[in-house]
N, C-alpha and C positions, 0 to 999 in steps of 0.2 A: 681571374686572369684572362686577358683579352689577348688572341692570334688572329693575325695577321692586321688589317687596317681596322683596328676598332670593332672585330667581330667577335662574339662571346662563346664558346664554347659553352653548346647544350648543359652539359654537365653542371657549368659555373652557375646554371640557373634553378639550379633543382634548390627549392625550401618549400617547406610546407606553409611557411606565414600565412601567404594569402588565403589558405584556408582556416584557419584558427579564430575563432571568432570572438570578440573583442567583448570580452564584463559577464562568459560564457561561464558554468560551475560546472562540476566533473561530468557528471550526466550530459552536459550539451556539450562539453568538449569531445566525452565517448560517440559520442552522434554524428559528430560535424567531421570526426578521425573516420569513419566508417568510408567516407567520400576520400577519402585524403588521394590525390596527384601530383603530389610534392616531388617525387620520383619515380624511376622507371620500377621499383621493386614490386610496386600497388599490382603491376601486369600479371608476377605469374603467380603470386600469395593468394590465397583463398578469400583471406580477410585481414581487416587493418586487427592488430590486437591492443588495445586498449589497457592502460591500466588498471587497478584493484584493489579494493581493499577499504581501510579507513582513513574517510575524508578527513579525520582530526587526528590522523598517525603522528606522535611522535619521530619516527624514524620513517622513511624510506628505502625502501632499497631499490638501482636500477642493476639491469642486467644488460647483457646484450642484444638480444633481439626473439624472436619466437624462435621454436624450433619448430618440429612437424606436427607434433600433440597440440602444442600451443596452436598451430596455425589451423589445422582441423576443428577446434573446439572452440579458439575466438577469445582464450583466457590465460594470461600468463605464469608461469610455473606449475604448471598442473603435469609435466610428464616427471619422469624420474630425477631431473638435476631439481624439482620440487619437491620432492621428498626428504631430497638430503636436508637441501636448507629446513625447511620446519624444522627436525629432528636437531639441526645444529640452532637455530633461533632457542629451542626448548631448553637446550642445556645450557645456554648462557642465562635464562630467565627472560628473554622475551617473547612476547605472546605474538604469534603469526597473527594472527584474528588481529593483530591493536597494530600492525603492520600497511604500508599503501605498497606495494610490488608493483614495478611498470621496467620498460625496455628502455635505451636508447635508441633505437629501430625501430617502430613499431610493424614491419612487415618481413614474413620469412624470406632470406634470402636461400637460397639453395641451388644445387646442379644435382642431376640426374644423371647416374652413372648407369648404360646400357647395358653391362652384363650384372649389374643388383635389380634390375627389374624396374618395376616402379620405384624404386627406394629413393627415395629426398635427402641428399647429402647436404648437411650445414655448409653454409661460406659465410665467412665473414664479410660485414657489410665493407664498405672505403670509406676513408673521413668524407669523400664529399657526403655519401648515404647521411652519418653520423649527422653532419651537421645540418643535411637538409631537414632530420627529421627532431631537431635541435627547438624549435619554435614549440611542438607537445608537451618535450620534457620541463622546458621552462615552465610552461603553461600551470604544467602541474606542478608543479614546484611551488608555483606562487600562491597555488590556493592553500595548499595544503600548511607552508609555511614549516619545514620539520624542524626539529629542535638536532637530525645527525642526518646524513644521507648516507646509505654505505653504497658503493660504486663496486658490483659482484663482475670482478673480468679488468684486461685490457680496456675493452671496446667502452664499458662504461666509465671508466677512469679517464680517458683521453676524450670520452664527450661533455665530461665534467671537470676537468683541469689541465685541456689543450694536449696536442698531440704530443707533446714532450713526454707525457706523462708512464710511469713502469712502473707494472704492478710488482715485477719482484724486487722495485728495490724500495717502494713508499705501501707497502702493504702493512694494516697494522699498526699505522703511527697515523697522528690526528691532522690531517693536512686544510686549510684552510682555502675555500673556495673564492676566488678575488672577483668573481660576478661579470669577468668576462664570458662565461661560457653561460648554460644553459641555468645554473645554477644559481640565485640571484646574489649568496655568499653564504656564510655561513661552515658549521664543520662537514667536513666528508671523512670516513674511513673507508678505506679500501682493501679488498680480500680478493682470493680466487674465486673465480665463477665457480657454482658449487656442481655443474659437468665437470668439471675436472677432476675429481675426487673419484667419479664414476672411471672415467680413462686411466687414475691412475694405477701401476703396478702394485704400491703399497698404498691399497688404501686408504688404511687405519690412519699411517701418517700425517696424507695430507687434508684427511677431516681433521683431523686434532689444529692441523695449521689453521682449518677455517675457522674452527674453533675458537681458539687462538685471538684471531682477529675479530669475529665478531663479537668477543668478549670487551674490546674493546668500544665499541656503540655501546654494549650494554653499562658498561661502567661512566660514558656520559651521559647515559640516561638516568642511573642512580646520584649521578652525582653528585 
């Protein structure tokens, strides 16, 4: 979007493209994301967090962005909303290890509330974030080629099937990627970020929902 005579708003400029480097395999896209200045988030995150896992996954899963474990440590899902998920991948029959795990975001976004101390309070990123950092998730997408993608959250579902997109009401059902977004097409299923289950009051219930849903990838992977 351009204001005023032809002037572009910073904002409108933020993509990572021009760092993403062209016929690169996961190892050199990991490498070449460590630089990433695609937007202002690279400023206050520790480290870019890169995806994970196996380069010949059947499935994928993205999430929203790191949190504070993740951003300390440099590897995605390793604090408590990674717990949950394994534990729910197990009971539907799929194996984490045969798994690729990456973000839509790859850097934490956060605000610092002055009376928690140091504490790193999650924000969600904005579609521009989303889609500046749109060019990775593609990237890995293409190599990896998965046979389901599951989209864990909002934030991953609207960088995977446009901002229209809700997770409570296409959660769980097999929605079809049309290779506008990041995604080159192919199926997606989509669930609750598995933080949410951690926040919730009952929380038996809404793992059983993530459950639920992720039982759906698994039953297109036996298919």
């Amino acid at each position: 979007m351009t204001r005023g005579r032809g002037r572009t708003s910073p904002e409108d400029a933020y993509t990572a493209a021009p760092f993403v480097p062209e016929g690169a395999d996961l190892g050199a896209l990991r490498e070449a994301a460590s630089g990433c200045r695609g937007c202002p988030l690279h400023r206050e995150a520790s480290r870019t967090v890169f995806g994970a896992g196996d380069a010949d996954a059947r499935v994928v899963l993205v999430g929203e962005q790191p949190g504070d474990q993740e951003d300390r440590r440099g590897k995605p899902f390793v604090g408590p909303a990674g717990k949950v998920l394994d534990r729910a991948l197990d009971e539907v029959g799929i194996d984490p290890d045969e798994t690729y795990i990456t973000n839509a975001v790859k850097h934490f976004k956060f605000t610092q509330v002055p009376e928690r101390g140091k504490r790193r309070i999650h924000k969600a990123p904005s579609l521009r974030e989303i889609s500046a950092c749109g060019p990775w998730l593609a990237a890995e997408l293409e190599l990896i080629e998965p046979e389901v993608i599951v989209a864990l959250g909002a934030t991953a579902g609207k960088a995977l099937l446009g901002p229209g997109f809700r997770v409570t009401k296409e959660r769980g059902t097999r929605l079809e990627a049309d290779g506008s977004g990041p995604a080159p097409g192919g199926l997606v299923v989509a669930t609750i970020h598995p933080s949410a289950v951690l926040r919730a009051d009952d929380r038996e219930a809404v793992y059983q929902g993530l459950v639920a849903d992720l039982g759906v990838a698994a039953d297109v992977l036996n298919g």
